[in-house]
N, C-alpha and C positions, 0 to 999 in steps of 0.2 A: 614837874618832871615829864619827859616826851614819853610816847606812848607807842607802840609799835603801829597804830592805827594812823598815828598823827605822823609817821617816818611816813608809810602807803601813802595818805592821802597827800601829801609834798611832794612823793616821786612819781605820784600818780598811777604806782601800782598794788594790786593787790598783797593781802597782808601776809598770802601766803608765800609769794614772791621775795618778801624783804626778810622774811622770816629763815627763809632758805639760801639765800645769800646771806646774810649775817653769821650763820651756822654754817658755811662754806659747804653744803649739800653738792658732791660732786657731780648726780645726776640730772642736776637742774640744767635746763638748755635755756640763755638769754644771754640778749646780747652784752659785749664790750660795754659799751655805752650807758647802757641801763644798769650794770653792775657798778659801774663807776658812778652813776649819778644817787643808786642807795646808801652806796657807802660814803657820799660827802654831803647827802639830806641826813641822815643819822648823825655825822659829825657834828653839821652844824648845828641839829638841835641836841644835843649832848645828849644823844642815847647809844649805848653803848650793850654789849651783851652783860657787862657786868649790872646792868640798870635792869636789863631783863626781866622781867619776872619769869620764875622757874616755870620750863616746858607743863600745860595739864599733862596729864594722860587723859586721852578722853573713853571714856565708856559706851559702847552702840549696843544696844537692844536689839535681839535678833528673834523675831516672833514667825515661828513656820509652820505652814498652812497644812500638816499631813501628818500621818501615824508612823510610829518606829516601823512595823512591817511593810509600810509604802517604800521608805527609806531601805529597807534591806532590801525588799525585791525589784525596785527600779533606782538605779543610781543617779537621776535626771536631777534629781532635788538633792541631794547627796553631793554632785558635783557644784551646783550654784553653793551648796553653803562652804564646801571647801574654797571656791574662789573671793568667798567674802572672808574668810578665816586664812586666808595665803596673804591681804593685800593687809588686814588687820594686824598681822605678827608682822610684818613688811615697816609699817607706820608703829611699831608696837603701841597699841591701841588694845584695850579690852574688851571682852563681849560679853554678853550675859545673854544666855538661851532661853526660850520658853514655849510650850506650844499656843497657840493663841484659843485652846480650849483651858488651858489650867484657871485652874478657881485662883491660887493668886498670881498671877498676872500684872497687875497692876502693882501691888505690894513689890515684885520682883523687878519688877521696869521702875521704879520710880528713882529721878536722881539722872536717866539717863542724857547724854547729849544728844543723840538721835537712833532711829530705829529702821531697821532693815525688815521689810515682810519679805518671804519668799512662802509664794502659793498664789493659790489666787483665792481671795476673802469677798466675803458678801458685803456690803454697802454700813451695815450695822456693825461691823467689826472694825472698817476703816475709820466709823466715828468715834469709837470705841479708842484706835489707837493715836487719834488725835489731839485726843484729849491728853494725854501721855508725851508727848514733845509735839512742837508743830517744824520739826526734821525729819521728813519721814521717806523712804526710797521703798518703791516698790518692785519685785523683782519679778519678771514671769505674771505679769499683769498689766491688760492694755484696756487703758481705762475709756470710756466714752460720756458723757466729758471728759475732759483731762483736768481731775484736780487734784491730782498728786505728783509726785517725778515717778514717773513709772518705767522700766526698760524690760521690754520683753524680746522674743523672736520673732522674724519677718511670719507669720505661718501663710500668709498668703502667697507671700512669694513664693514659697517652699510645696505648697502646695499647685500653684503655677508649673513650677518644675518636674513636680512628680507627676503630674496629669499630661504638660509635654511629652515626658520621657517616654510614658507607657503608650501615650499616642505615636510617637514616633518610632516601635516597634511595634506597631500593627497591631494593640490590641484596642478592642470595640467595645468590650464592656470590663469596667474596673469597680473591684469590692474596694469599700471604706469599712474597716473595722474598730470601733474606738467607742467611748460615751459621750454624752451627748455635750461636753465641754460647756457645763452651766450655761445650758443655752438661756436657762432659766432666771440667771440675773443679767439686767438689764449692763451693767456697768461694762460685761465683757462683750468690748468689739468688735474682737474679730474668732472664730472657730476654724479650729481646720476642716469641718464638716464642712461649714456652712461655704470656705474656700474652692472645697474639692470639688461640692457641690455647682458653684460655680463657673467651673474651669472644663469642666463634663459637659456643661449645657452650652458651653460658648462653643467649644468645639466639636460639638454633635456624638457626643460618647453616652454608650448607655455605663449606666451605674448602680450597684446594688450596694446598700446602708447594711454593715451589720450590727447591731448596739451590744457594748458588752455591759456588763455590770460596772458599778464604780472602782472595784480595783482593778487595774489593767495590770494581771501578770499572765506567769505563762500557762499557769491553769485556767484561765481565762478564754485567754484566746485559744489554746487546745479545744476546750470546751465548746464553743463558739463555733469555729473550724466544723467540728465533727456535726453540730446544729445543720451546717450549710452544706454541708456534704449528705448528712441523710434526705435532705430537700431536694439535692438532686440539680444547684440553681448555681454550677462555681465558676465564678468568670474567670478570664484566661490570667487576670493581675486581680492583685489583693495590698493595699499600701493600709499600715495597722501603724495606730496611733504610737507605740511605742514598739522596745524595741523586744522586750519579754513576749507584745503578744504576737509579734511575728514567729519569733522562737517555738512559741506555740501551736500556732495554725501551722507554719512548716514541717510540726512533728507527728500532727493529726491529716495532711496530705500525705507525710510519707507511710505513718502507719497505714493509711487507708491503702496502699498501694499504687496514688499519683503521683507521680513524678514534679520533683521542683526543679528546677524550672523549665523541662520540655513539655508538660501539660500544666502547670500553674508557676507563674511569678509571684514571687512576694519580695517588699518589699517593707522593711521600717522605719523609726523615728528615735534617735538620738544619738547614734553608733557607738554603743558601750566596747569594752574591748572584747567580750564573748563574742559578737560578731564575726570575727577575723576567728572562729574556732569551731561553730558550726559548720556542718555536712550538710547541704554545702553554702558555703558561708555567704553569709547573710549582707544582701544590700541595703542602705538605710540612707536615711538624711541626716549630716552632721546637724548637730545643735550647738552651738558654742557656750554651753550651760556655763561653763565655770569661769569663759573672760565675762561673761555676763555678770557672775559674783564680784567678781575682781571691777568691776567697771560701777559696779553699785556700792561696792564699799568708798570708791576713791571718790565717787560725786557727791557722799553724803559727809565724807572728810571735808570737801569744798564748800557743803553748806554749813557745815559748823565754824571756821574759821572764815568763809568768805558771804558776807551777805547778799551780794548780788546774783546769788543763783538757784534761791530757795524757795524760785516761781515755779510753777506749775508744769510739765514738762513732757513729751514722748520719746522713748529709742528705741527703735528698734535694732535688733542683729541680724544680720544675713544667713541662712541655713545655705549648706551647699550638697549635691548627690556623691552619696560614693556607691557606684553601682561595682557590685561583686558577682556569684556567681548563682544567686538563687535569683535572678532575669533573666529574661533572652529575649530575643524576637518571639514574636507569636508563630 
């Protein structure tokens, strides 16, 4: 009896292809021709949906790299898992959650089709999660090597544009507020430090580093803020890794009685919707966290039905500025 495998390989397209035309998927885009030639390769090997075998439902393992109160006070990670839980119920497709600290782990992943990371994990976790399916998509991690399918955001580019911008309103020296983005493992590429850092020095800008501690909220960056204020040392722009610790350091300039943005700019990273609510509200660099989720569930559906794409892989996404009303010119 023919195979859904053995229809692909006759019509010479993928199996997820014939599998969506046989089931008259109406949002499939392909051509006249190729519709026509599935459904008279199927004929002629007498396979039929009644020959089917019943649809799996497949199960994806979603192992995330962070704590429930990171999860509550920055929605960065929040969003990438809704966009992988939007495309999941979309395919209705199951998931099964876990942090990738839980003691059972492996016990809870076992059985799955493939697995979703969202974080970024050290080198001994990634082997750790190998071992567990060899489907594995990583989200928000740009591997160097690339030996995973990895898709994260452009942050260099991003950082390119933030360092333009505040150059092109005349200011000379720009704060970096943020941690130090595991400079510490070898596997992570790229940093926005280590971006910003470079975009300052090509274009002759001074710049001062502030490090926050590992969690970046708005206690944080308040904190921080008021550090750099009693030193006496605050450049006319400040771009902070997310967008809590701008929220932050804008609340500790204005406490202090600086003005935002006629004596300091600030600027953040992810544009949550509180942005658009702060006094005065806040400029940021979009992140496309959640078509990032959306765009890592669909490519890991493609490695479990389609075997041609379960090589090794980079994506990046594009950040874009949306400047609001805590910039100005210098």
């Amino acid at each position: 009896m023919a195979t859904i495998k053995d229809v692909a390989k006759a019509a010479d397209v993928s199996i997820a292809t014939v599998s969506r035309v046989l089931n008259e998927d109406k949002t499939l885009k392909v051509l006249p021709e190729t519709k026509e030639k599935i459904l008279r390769v199927a004929s002629e090997l007498n396979y039929s949906l009644k020959s089917k075998e019943k649809k799996k439902t497949f199960n994806i393992g979603i192992i995330q790299c962070y704590t429930f109160e990171q999860e509550f006070r920055d929605t960065y990670f929040l969003s990438i898992l809704q966009g992988v839980e939007k495309y999941l119920r979309k395919e209705k497709m199951a998931s099964t959650k876990v942090r990738y600290d839980d003691m059972n782990m492996k016990q809870v992943l076992e059985g799955v089709d493939g697995i979703i990371c969202i974080g970024k994990f050290e080198k001994k976790y990634l082997d750790t999660f190998s071992k567990l399916s060899s489907r594995i998509v990583l989200l928000d991690m740009d591997l160097s090597p690339i030996t995973n399918v990895c898709i994260s955001l452009d942050f260099d580019d991003a950082m390119c544009k933030v360092v333009n911008y505040f150059h092109s309103q005349g200011h000379e020296t720009i704060g970096f507020m943020g941690r130090n983005e595991y400079d510490e493992m070898s596997l992570q590429t790229i940093s926005r430090k280590k971006s910003f850092i470079k975009y300052c020095e090509y274009l002759g800008i001074k710049y001062e580093i502030f490090t926050t501690g590992h969690e970046m909220t708005g206690d944080e960056g308040y904190s921080v803020m008021n550090r750099v204020i009693e030193e006496g040392k605050i450049p006319s722009a400040i771009f902070c890794a997310n967008d809590p610790l701008a929220m932050g350091a804008m609340q500790a300039l204005l406490d202090a009685g600086i003005k935002v943005p006629e004596e300091v700019s600030i600027m953040g990273f992810n544009d949550v919707d509180a942005c658009n609510f702060t006094r005065p509200t806040l400029s940021t660099v979009y992140a496309p966290s959640s078509e990032m989720g959306e765009m890592g569930a669909s490519l890991l559906h493609r490695m479990i039905t389609e075997e041609d794409i379960s090589y090794p892989c980079r994506i990046q996404l594009p950040c874009q500025l949306v400047i609001r009303n805590s910039c100005r010119e210098k």
